[in-house]
N, C-alpha and C positions, 0 to 999 in steps of 0.2 A: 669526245670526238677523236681527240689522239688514239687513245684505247682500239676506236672503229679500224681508225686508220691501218693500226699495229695489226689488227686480227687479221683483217683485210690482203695485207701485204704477206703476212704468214701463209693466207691460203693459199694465195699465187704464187708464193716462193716454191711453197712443197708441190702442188700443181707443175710446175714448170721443172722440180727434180725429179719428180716423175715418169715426164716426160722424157727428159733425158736419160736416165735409167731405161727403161722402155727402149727407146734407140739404141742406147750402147749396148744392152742385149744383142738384138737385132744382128745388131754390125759382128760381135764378138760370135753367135753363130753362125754369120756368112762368113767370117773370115777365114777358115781354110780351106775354103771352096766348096764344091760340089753341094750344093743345096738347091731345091727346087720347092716350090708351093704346093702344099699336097693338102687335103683336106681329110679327115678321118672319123669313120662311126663305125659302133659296133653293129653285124650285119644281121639280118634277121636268120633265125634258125631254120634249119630245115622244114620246108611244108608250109612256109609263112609266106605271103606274100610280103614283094621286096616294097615300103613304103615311098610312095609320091611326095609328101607332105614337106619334103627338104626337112623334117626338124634330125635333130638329133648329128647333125655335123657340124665339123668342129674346126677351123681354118688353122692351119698350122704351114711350119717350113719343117723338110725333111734333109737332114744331110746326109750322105755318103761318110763313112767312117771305117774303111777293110772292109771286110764280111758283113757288113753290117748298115741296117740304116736307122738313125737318130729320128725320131720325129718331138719337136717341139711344136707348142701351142704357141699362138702368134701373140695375141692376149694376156699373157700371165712376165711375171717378172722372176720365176724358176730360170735357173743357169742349168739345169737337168734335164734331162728331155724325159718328157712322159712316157714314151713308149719305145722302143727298141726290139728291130726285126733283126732277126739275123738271117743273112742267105739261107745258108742250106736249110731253115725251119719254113721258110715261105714258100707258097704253094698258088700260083693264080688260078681261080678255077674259074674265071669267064668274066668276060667285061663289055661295055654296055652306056651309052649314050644316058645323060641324064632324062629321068624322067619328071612330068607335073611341075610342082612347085620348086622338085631338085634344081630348075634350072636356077632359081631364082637366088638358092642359097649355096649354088656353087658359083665358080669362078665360070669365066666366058667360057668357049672351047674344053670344055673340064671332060671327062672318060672317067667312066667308074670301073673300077677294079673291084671285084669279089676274090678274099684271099684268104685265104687260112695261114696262122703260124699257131706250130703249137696247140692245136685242136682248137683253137678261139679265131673264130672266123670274124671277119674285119671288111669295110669298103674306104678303099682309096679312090680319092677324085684329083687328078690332074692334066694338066694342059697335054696333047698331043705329043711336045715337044720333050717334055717331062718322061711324057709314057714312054717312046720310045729310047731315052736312055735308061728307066729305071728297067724296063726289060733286054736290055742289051746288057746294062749290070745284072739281072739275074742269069743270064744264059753266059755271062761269062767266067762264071763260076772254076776255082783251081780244079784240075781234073780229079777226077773220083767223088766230086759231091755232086748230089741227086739234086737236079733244078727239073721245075714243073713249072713252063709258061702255058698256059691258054694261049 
């Protein structure tokens, strides 16, 4: 019965370090600001139609970094962010209102973004409020770099 107890208390210990871990993530990449809720999938290729079904996104936060934007997974316990745009490689080529079930597996108010960096095309989904700074951040690029907003 002690033994039960012991196990018991172990799982909820690690359970609940976990959880804290998780948060102080969280916190350590808001905390030098500029970050917004972005969600991200890779986008269908040319000649494809663009899928309804919501699957295959992926909820993350994006920070602002110079030139650059961080995106972490909201989910994982990485201090590295999975993906990294840099300005002048990012390209929006047209954006667009969720569709189908997308509503369902994005955030309220959410805007798709179709973009290119890099020849590997991509969809970002963010709130209105989000979009209009992430593209105020791309158009205000130091002069002499090529920015491409839709």
């Amino acid at each position: 019965m002690i033994l039960a107890f012991q196990v018991c208390g172990g799982i909820v210990a690690a359970a609940l370090l976990g959880l804290f871990v998780f948060g102080l993530r969280r916190r350590l990449i808001q905390r030098p600001g500029g970050t917004f809720d972005c969600s991200l999938r890779p986008a269908p290729a040319d000649g494809e139609e663009v899928e309804s079904t919501g699957k295959g996104w992926v909820y993350g936060v994006a920070r602002y970094s110079g030139d650059r934007i961080e995106w972490f997974r909201v989910f994982s316990y990485s201090p590295r962010p999975r993906r990294v745009l840099d300005r002048p490689a990012i390209e929006v080529l047209s954006r667009r209102p969720p569709q189908g079930q997308e509503e369902l597996a994005l955030l309220s108010d959410a805007t798709v973004l179709l973009c290119a960096h890099r020849g590997t095309r991509l969809e970002l989904a963010m709130s209105e409020d989000a979009l209009t700074g992430f593209l105020a951040w791309l158009e205000a690029a130091p002069p002499g770099q090529r920015v491409n907003v839709a």
